[in-house]
C-alpha positions in Angstrom: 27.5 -18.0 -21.8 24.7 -19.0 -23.9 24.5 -22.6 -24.1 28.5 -22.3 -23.8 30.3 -24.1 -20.2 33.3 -23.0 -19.5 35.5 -25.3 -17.0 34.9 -28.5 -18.4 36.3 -30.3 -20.8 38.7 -29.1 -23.9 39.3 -25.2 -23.0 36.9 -23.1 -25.3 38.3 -21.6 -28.6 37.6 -17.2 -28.7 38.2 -15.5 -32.0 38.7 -11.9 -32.1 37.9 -9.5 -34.2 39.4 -6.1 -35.3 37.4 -4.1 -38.2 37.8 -0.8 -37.9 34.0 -0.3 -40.1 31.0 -2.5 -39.8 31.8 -3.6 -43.3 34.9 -4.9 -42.2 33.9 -6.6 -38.8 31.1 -8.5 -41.0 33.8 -9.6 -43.1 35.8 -11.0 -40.1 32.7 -12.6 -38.8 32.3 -14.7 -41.8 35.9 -15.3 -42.8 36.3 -17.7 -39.5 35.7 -21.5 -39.7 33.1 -22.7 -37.3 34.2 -25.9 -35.7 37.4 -24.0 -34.8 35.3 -21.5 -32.5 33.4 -21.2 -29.4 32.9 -17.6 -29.1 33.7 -14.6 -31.1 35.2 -11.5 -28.7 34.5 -8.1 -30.7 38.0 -6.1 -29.6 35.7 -2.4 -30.0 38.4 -0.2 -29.3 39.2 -1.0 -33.1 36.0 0.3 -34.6 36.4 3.5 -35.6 33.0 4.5 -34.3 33.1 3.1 -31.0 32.0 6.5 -28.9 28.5 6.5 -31.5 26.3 4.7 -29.2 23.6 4.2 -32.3 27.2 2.6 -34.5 28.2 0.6 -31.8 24.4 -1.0 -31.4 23.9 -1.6 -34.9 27.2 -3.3 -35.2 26.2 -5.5 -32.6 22.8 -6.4 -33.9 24.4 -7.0 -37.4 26.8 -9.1 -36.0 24.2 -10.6 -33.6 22.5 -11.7 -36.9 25.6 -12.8 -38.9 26.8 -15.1 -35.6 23.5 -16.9 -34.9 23.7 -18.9 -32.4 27.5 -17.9 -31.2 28.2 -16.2 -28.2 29.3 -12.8 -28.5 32.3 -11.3 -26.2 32.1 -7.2 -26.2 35.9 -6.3 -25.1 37.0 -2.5 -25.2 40.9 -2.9 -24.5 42.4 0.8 -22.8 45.4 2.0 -24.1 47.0 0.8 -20.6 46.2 -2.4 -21.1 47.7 -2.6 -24.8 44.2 -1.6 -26.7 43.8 1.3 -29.2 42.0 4.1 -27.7 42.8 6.1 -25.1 38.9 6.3 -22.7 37.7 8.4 -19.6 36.7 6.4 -16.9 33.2 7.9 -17.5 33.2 7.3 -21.1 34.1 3.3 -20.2 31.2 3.0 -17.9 28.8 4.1 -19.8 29.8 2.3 -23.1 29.6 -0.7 -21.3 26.5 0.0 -19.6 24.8 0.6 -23.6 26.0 -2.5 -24.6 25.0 -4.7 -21.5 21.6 -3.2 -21.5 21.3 -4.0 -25.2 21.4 -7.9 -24.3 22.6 -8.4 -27.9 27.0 -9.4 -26.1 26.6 -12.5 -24.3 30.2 -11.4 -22.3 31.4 -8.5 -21.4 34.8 -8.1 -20.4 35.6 -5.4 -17.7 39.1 -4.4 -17.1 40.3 -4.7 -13.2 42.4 -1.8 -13.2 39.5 0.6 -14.0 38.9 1.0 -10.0 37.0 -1.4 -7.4 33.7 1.2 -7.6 33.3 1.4 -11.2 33.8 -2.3 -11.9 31.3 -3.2 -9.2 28.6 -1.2 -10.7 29.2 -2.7 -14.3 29.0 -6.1 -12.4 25.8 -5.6 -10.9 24.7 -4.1 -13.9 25.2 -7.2 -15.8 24.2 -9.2 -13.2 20.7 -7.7 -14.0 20.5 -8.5 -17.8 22.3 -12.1 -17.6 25.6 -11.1 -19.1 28.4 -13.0 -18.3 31.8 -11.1 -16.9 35.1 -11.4 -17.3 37.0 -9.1 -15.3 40.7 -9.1 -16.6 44.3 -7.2 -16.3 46.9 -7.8 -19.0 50.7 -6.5 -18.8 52.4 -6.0 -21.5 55.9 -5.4 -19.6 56.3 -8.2 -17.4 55.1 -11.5 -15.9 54.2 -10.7 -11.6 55.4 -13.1 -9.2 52.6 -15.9 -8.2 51.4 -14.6 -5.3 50.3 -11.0 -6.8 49.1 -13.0 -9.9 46.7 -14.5 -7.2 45.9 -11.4 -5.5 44.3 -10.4 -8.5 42.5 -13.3 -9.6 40.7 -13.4 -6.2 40.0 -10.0 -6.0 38.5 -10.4 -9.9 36.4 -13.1 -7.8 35.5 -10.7 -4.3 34.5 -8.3 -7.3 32.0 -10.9 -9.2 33.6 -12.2 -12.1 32.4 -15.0 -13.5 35.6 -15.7 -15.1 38.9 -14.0 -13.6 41.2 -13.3 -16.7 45.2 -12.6 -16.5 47.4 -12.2 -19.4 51.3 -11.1 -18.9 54.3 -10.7 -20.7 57.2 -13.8 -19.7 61.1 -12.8 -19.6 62.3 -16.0 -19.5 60.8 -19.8 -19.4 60.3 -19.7 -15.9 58.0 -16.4 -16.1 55.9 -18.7 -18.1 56.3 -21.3 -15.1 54.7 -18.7 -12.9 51.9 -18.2 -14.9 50.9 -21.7 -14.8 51.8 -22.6 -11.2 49.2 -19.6 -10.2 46.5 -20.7 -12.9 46.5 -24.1 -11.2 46.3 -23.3 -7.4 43.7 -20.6 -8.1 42.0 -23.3 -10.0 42.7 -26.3 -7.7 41.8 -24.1 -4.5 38.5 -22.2 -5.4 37.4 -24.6 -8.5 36.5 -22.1 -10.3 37.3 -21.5 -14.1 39.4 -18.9 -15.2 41.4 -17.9 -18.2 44.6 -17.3 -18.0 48.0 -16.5 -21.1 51.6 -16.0 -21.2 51.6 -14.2 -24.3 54.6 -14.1 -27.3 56.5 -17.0 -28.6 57.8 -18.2 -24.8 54.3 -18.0 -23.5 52.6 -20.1 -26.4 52.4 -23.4 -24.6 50.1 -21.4 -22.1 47.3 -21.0 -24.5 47.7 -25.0 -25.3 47.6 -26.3 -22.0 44.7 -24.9 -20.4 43.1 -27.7 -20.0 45.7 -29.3 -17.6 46.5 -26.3 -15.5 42.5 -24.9 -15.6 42.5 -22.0 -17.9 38.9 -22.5 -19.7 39.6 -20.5 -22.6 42.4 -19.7 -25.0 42.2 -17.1 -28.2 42.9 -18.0 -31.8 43.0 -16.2 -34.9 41.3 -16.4 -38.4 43.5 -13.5 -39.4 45.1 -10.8 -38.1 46.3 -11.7 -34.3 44.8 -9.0 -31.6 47.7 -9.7 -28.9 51.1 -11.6 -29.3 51.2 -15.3 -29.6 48.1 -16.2 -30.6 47.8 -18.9 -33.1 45.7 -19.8 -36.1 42.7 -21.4 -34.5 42.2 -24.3 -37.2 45.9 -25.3 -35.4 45.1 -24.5 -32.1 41.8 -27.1 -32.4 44.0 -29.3 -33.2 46.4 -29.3 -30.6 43.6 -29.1 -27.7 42.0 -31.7 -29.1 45.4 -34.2 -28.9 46.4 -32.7 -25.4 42.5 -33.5 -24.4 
């Protein structure tokens, strides 16, 4: 993703951002401290305008400007997933679609769930203007057992992710246990990156240990948190950087 790798070395540090105006997403952008972050993700099912195509491009080329050289991430989270906004299926596509074919997000993220069709086109889509794709499935509820958590990661990969993303909810330690032990046979089997979280306070040694188990990325905050467990990223450099 731009001059970003993703599978080697210390996992990469995404920062999201939440405003619900341009003003406020600006403010966010420049509130962050840069050697604490790799990417910025823009979580758009915050921004109060987000079904104005026009708004949602100028946001991105003002925050294209205020990033420089920083890869931008364009995430719109479903209310099913745990985002904001409730979306048709039709109304997803064809935000996406305006933002890839604005090259001005380096990433899109595209959720798994939305059906096997419609996440196939906004693949190929990408594919044609040089965007990188996540594909990615979060629950909320509960933490699957290893074998459906790799069901989906390899479907994300029959589908053409360039990086398959799970996030669940753990029950107990040994939810979290699962997590890892199907991040590191995806990763160890296919050698391909991925990103993968066990989110609130039992899953937080997930988003610390990616480096061992293969998860290539990990979200940190420079304020508000967009999902549970994430950790202030000045902290999280830190402890990547002593793990690595």
């Amino acid at each position: 993703m731009k001059n970003l790798r993703f599978g080697t070395g210390i996992p990469k540090i995404c920062i999201p951002i939440t405003g619900a105006t341009l003003e406020k997403l600006l403010q966010e952008a420049s509130a962050f401290t840069p050697a604490c972050l790799d990417l910025m993700e823009w979580r758009a099912d915050f921004f109060q305008d987000i079904f104005n195509p026009l708004a949602v491009l100028e946001a991105l080329k003002q925050l294209r400007t205020a990033l420089g050289k920083i890869p931008i991430l364009f995430t719109f989270r479903t209310k099913q997933e745990g985002g904001e906004r409730e979306i048709s299926a039709l109304e997803y596509a064809s935000l996406l679609k305006t933002v890839i074919r604005s090259s001005l997000a380096d990433g899109i993220d595209i959720e798994l769930f939305m059906g096997d069709e419609l996440v196939a086109n906004l693949v190929s889509v990408a594919r044609e203007h040089g965007v990188t794709v996540i594909i990615s499935n979060h629950d909320f509820q509960k933490t699957p057992d290893q074998q459906e958590l790799l069901s989906r990661l390899n479907h994300m990969s029959e589908l053409g992710a360039d990086l398959p993303k799970i996030a669940v909810m753990p029950n107990s330690a040994r939810d979290v246990l699962t997590l890892l032990g199907a991040t590191e046979t995806f990763s160890s089997q296919t050698g391909r990156p991925l990103i993968t979280m066990s989110m609130g306070k039992l899953g937080v040694i997930s988003r610390l240990c990616g480096e061992r188990f293969g998860s290539c990325l990990t979200f940190g905050t420079s304020g508000a948190a967009s999902a549970p467990g994430q950790i202030p990223a000045d902290k999280l450099k830190e402890i990547l950087e002593l793990i690595h």
